[in-house]
C-alpha positions as CSV (number, residue, x, y, z in Angstrom):
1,X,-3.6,-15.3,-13.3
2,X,-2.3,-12.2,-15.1
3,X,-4.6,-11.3,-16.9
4,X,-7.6,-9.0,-16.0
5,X,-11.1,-10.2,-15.1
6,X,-14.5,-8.8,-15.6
7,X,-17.2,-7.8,-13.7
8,X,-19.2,-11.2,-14.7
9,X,-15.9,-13.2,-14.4
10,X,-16.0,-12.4,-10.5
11,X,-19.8,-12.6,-9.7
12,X,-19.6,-16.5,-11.4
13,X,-16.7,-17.2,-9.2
14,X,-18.1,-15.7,-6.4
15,X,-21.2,-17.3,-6.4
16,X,-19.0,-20.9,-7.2
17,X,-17.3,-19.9,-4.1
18,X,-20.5,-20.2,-2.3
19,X,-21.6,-23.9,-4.1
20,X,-24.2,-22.8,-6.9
21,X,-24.2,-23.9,-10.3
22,X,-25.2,-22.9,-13.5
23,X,-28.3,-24.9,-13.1
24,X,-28.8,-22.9,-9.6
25,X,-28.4,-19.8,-11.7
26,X,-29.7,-19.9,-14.7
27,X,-28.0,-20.2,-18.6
28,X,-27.5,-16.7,-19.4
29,X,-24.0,-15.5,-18.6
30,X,-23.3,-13.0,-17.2
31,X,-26.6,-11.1,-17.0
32,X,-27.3,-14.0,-14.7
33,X,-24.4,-14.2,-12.3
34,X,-24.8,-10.4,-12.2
35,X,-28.3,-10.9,-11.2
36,X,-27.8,-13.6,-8.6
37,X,-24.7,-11.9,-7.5
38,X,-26.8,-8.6,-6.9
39,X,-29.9,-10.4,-5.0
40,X,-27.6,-12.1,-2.5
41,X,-25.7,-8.7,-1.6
42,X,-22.8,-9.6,-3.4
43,X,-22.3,-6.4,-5.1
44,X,-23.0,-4.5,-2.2
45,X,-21.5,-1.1,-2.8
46,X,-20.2,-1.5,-6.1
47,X,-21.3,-0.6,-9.6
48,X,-21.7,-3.7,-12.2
49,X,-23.5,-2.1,-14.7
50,X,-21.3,-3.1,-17.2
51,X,-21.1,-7.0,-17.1
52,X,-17.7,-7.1,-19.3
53,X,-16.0,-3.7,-17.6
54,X,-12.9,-4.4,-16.3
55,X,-12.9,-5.4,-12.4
56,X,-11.5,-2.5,-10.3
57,X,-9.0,-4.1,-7.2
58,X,-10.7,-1.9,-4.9
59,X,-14.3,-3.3,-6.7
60,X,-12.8,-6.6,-5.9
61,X,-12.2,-6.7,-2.4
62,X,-15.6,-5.4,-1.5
63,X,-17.1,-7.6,-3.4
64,X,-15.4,-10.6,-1.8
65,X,-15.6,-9.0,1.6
66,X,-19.3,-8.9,0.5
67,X,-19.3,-12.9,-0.1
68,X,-17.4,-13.8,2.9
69,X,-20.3,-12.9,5.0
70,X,-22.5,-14.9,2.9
71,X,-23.6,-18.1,3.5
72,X,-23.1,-21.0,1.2
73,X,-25.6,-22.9,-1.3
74,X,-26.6,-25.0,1.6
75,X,-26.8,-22.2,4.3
76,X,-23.6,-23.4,5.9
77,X,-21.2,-20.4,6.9
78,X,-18.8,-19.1,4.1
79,X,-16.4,-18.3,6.8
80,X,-16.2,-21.3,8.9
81,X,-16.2,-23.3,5.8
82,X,-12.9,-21.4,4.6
83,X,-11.7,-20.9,8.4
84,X,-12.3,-24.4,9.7
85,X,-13.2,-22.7,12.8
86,X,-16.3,-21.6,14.8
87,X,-17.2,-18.1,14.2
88,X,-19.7,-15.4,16.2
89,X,-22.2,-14.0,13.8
90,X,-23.7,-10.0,15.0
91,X,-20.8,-9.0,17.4
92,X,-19.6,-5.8,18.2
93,X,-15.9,-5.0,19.2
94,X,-16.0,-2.9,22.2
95,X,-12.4,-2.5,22.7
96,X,-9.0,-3.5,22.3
97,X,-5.8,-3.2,24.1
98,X,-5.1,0.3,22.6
99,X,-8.6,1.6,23.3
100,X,-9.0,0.1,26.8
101,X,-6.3,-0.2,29.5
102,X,-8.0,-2.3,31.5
103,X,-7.6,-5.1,28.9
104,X,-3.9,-7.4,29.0
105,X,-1.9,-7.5,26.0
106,X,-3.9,-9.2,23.3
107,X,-7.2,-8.8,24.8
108,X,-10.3,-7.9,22.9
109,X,-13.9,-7.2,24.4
110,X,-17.0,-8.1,22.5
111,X,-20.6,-7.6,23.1
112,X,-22.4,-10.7,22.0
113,X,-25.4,-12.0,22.4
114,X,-26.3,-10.0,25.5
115,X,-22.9,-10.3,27.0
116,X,-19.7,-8.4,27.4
117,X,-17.2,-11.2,26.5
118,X,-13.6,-11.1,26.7
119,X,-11.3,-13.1,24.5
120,X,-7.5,-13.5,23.8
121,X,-6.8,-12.8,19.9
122,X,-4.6,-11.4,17.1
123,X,-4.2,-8.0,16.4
124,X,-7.5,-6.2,15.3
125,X,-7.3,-2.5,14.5
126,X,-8.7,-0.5,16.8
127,X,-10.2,1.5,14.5
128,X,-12.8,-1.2,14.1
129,X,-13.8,-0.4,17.7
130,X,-17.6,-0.1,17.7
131,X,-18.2,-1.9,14.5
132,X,-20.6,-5.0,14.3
133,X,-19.3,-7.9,12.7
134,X,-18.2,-11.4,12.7
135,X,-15.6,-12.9,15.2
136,X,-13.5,-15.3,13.1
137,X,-11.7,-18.1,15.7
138,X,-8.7,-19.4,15.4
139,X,-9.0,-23.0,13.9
140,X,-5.8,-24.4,16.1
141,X,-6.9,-22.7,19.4
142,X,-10.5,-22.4,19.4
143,X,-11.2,-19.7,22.3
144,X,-8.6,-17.6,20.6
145,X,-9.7,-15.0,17.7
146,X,-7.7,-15.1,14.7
147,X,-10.0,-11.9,13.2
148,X,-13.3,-9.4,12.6
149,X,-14.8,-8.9,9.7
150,X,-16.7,-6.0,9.9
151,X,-20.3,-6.4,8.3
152,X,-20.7,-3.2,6.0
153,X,-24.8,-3.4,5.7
154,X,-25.2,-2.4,9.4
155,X,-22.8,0.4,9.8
156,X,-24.5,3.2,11.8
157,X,-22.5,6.1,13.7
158,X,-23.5,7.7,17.1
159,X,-21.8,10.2,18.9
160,X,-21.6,9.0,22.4
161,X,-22.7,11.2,25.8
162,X,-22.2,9.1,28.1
163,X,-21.3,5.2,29.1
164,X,-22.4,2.9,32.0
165,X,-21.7,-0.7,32.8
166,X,-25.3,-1.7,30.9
167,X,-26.3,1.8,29.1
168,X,-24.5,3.8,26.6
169,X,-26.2,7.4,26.0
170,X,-26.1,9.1,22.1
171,X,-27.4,11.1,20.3
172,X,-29.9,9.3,19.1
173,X,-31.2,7.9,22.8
174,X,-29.5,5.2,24.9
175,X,-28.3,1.5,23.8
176,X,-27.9,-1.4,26.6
């Protein structure tokens, strides 16, 4: 555990973290895992160009945010697999307690599915406000959210003009 890993290292235990296999990936290591690793969005944002470089910490916890919000071998969820717990895939955090006074202590407000939903949880930064992700549930109170885990690949920014119940105005036209 002290000693440094490479880029390779982390895609093949990555991708074991999701289930597959050396006969699921193919014999030639790393070029392989890298490969793999690289179709499935695993490496997402970071440069592994050099198979046997030295993994950068900062390297490492994108690329493992990166596999959290992938599924498994058998298109199970990676997250409620580690979690034990249900989780809400494509939501976006509207607001939290800080952002929104309207909301009791604790509260968060999600749009999902076509809904405004609002749930009891942990403490989520509200600088995540606005961000689509993944609600993560608690696995010992199930209506209760234990955290978000913002989902990188759909980040977009808007300036917003205006806000209704059902309509948000931007600069790039109007969301409901």
């Amino acid at each position: 555990p002290d000693q440094s890993i490479t880029y390779g290292e982390a895609c093949t235990m990555l991708l074991r973290m999701l289930d597959y296999t050396v006969e699921d990936i193919g014999p030639n290591w790393p070029a392989d895992y890298i490969s793999r690793a690289q179709s499935m969005g695993i490496t997402n944002g970071v440069d592994v160009s050099n198979a046997n470089a030295v993994v950068k910490r900062g390297d490492a916890a994108v690329m493992l945010c990166n596999t959290l919000s992938t599924n498994t071998k058998d298109g199970s969820s990676l997250l409620s697999k580690l979690s034990g717990s249900a989780v809400v895939s494509d939501s976006i955090l509207l607001a939290t307690e800080e952002t929104d006074p309207s909301l009791g202590f604790g509260q968060l407000k999600f749009y999902e599915n076509g809904d405004l939903v609002t749930r009891s949880g942990g403490e989520i930064d509200s600088v995540l406000v606005g961000t689509m992700g993944t609600v993560i549930f608690d696995k010992n109170a199930s209506a209760r959210v234990k955290s978000f885990l913002p989902d990188n690949d759909n980040m977009e920014s808007h300036t917003v003009r205006s806000a209704t119940q059902d309509t948000i105005e931007t600069d790039n036209g109007s969301f409901t």
